[in-house]
Structure formats: C-alpha cells, structure tokens
C-alpha positions as CSV (number, residue, x, y, z in Angstrom):
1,X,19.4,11.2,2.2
2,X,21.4,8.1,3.3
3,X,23.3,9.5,6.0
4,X,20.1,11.5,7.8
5,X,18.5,8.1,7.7
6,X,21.4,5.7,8.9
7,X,22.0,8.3,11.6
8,X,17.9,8.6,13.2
9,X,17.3,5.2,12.0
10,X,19.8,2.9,14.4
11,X,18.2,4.6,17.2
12,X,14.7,3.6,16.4
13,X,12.5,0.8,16.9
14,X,10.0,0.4,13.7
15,X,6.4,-1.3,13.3
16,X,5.0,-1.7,10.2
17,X,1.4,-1.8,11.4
18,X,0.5,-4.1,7.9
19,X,-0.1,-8.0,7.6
20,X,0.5,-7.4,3.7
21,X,3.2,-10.2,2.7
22,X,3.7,-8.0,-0.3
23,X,4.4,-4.6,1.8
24,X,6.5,-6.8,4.4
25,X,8.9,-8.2,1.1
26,X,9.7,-5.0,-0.1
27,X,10.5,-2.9,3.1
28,X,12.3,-6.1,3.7
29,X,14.5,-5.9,0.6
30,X,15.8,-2.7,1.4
31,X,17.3,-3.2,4.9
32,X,15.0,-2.2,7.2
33,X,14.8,-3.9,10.4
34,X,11.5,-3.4,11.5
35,X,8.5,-5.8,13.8
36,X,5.0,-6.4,12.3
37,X,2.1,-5.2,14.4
38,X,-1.3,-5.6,13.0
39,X,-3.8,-2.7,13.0
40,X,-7.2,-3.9,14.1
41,X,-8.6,-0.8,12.2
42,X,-12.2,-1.2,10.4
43,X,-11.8,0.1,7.1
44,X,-15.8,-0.5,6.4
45,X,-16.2,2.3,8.9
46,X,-14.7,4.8,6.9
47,X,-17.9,6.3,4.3
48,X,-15.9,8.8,2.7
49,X,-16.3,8.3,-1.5
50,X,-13.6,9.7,-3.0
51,X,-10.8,7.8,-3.1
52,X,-7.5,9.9,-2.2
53,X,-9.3,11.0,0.4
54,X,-10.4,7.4,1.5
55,X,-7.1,5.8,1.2
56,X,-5.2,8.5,3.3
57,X,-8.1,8.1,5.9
58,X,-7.7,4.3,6.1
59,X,-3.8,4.8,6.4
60,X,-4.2,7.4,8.5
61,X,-6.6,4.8,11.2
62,X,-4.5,2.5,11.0
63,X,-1.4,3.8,11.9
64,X,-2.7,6.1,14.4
65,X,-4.5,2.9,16.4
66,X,-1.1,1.3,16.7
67,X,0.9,4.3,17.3
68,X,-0.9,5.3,20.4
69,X,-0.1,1.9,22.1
70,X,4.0,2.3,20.5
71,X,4.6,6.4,21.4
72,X,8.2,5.7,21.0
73,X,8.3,3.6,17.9
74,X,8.5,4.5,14.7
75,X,5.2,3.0,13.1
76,X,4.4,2.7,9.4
77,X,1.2,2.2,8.3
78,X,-0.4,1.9,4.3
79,X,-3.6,1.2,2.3
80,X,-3.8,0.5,-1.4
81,X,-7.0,0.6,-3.6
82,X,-7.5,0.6,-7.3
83,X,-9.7,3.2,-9.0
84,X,-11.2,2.5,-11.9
85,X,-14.0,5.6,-13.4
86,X,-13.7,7.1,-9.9
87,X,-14.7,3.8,-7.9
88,X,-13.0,1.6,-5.6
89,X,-12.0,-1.2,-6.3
90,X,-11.1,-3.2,-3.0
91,X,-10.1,-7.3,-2.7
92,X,-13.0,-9.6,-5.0
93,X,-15.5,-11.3,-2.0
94,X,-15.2,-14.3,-4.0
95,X,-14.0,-15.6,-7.5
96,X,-17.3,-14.4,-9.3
97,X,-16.4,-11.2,-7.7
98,X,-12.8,-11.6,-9.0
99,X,-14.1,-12.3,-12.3
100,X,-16.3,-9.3,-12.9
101,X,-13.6,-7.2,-11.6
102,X,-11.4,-7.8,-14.0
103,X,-13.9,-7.7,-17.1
104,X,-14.3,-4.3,-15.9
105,X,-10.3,-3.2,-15.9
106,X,-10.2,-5.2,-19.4
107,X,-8.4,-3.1,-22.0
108,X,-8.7,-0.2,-19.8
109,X,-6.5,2.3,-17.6
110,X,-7.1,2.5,-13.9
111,X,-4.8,4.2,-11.3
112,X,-3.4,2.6,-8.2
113,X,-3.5,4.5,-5.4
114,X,-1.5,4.1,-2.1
115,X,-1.4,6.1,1.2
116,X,1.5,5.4,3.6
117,X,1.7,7.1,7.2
118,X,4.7,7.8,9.1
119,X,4.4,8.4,13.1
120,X,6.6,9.0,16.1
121,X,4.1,10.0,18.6
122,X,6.8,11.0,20.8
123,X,7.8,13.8,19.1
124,X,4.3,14.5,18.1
125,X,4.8,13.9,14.3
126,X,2.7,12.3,12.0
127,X,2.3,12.3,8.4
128,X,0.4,11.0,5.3
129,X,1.2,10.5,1.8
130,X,-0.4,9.6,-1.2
131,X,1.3,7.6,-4.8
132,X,-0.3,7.3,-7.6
133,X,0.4,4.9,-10.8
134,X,-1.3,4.4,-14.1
135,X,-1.8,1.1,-15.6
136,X,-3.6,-0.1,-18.1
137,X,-5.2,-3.7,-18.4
138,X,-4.6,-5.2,-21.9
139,X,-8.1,-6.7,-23.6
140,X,-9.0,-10.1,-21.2
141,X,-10.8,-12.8,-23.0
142,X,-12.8,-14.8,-20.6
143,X,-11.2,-17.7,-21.1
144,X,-8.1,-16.3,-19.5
145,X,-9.9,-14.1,-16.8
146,X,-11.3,-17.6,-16.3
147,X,-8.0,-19.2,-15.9
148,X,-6.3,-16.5,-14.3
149,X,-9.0,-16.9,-11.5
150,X,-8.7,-20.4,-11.1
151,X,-5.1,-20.0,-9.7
152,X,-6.4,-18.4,-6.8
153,X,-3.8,-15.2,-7.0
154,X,-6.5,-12.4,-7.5
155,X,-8.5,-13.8,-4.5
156,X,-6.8,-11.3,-2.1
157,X,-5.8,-8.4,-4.4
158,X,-7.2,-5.4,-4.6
159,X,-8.7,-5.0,-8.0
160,X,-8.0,-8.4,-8.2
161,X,-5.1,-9.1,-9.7
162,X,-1.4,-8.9,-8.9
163,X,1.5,-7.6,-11.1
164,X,4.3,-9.2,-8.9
165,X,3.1,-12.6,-10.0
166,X,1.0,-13.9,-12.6
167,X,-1.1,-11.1,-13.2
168,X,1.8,-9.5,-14.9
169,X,0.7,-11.0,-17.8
170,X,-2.5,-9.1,-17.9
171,X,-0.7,-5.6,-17.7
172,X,-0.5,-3.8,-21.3
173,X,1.5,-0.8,-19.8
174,X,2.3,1.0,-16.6
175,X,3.0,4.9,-15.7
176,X,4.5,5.9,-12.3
177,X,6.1,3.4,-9.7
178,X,6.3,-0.5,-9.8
179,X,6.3,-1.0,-6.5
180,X,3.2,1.0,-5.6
181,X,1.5,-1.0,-7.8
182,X,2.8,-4.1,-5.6
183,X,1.5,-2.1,-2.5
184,X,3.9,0.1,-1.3
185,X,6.0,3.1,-3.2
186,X,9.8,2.5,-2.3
187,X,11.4,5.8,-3.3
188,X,8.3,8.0,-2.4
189,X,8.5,6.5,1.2
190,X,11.8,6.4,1.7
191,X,12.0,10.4,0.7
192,X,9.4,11.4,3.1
193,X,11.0,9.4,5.7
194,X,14.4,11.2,5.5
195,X,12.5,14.2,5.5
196,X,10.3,13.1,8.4
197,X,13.5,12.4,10.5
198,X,15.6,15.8,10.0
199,X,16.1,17.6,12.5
200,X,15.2,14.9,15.2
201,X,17.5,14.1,18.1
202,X,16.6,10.5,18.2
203,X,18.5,8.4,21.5
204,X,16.8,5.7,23.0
C-alpha cells in the first residue's frame, strides 16, 4: 500500500474540504500535506431518513461542491453522525439540547457513522465510503451530564460528546475504529485511497 501511495501522492495537490479541527489533526498526524477548503454545502437540504444513506449523501455534497472548482486536486471530503434507535443524532443546538442528548445515549449502545469521499475530477473518479463503530455510553447520572455540559466540550459534537477529550470518561466500551469515533477512520481511508490511486498516471 505504501509505495502506490508515496508514488501518486507527491504528484498531487490535496483539499480536505472539512473545517473539523478533529478531522484536520488526524490526517495531520499521518503525514499528509494537504490545504483546507471549506464546503459551503447545506446539510439541512438533504431529507433523506436513513442514516447510511444520509451521511454518504452529505459527504458526497460536499466534496463534489469543492471538487468542481479543484478538477485537478485531490479533494477529501467527510460527515459523521451518531445513530442511536435509528435516529440522528447531529451537534446539541444548545446545552439543554446537549443535555437531553446524552440522557438518551446513557447506558446505551449507539453506532457512529462516517462517510468520507475521495475525488479527482480529472480523471473522472469519485468515491464514497461508509465506517461504522459501536460504542456504548456507561449509565450518566445527571449530576455528571450536568458537569460534563458545563465544560462546554459537547457543544459542537455530534451526539454531544467527544471521546478524544473529556467525554472519554463517559464511554463504557467501544467496537470498530477509534478514530472514526473522533471523526474520521484512519486505516479505512487510507485503504481506499491506495486503491483509489492504482493504476493512475499522476504528473502535474
């Protein structure tokens, strides 16, 4: 896998098209060398219920409304929502919000979803993929949903909370990848990348 992507990779310029500090940290710890370009996609336009199919839309948008403008560039694009009996759970509106989230993920399993996108327009390739994780919430009193709240980390978390910080203290368990639960699956992207990039004759 290393050499296909050191190969198509030093000819390529990369957008993440994601203001996520979290998704920028960890595609940052591996090496990549890659510019941040924001997509101005609206997620609320998207009506579709279930949630795979909702997440890989919303990646899908957003990479494709930066990847029009950036033919040549390899663009990367994600969206992560938490499920919880089938619903989405997106980022709390408020701390009220945040705290009747998470007395509905108390002592409960919900899954983490991601989608991340991969396009090179020029070649006319595009693709979406979808990670899924397990994790299960240990019982919450209210006093600490209270105090958890009052820190102010939930506030822009989907599901409203956040296991690479404090919120790791509320986690009883987890099932698939860490890092999707963070926001962005490291070893499921950078396996469909290498697969993406075979075969490409890449030269700027």
């Amino acid at each position: 896998m290393i050499f296909s992507l050191i190969t198509n990779l030093e000819h390529l310029d990369i957008i993440l098209a994601s203001t996520s500090p979290r998704r920028f940290e960890l595609l940052d710890s591996t090496g990549l060398k890659f510019k941040v370009i924001p997509s101005g996609f609206d997620e609320s336009k998207i009506i579709i219920k279930n949630p795979e199919e909702y997440v890989k839309e919303a990646a899908l948008q957003k990479g494709l409304e930066v990847a029009k403008n950036h033919p040549g560039h390899l663009v990367i694009s994600a969206d992560t929502i938490v499920v919880l009996d089938r619903q989405i759970l997106g980022k709390p509106n408020h701390e009220d919000h945040a705290i009747e989230m998470l007395k509905q993920l108390s002592g409960k399993k919900h899954t983490v979803l991601t989608a991340f996108g991969l396009f090179l327009l020029r070649f006319d390739k595009q693709v979406v993929e979808t990670v899924s994780t397990d994790v299960t919430m240990q019982f919450l009193s209210d006093e600490l949903i209270e105090a958890y709240v009052n820190t102010g980390e939930p506030l822009d978390k989907a599901g409203a909370y956040a296991i690479q910080g404090q919120g790791a203290m509320l986690i009883e368990k987890i099932n698939g990848s860490y890092s999707n639960v963070v926001g962005f699956p490291l070893a499921e992207f950078f396996q469909t990348l290498d697969n993406f990039l075979k075969g490409l004759k890449i030269k700027h």
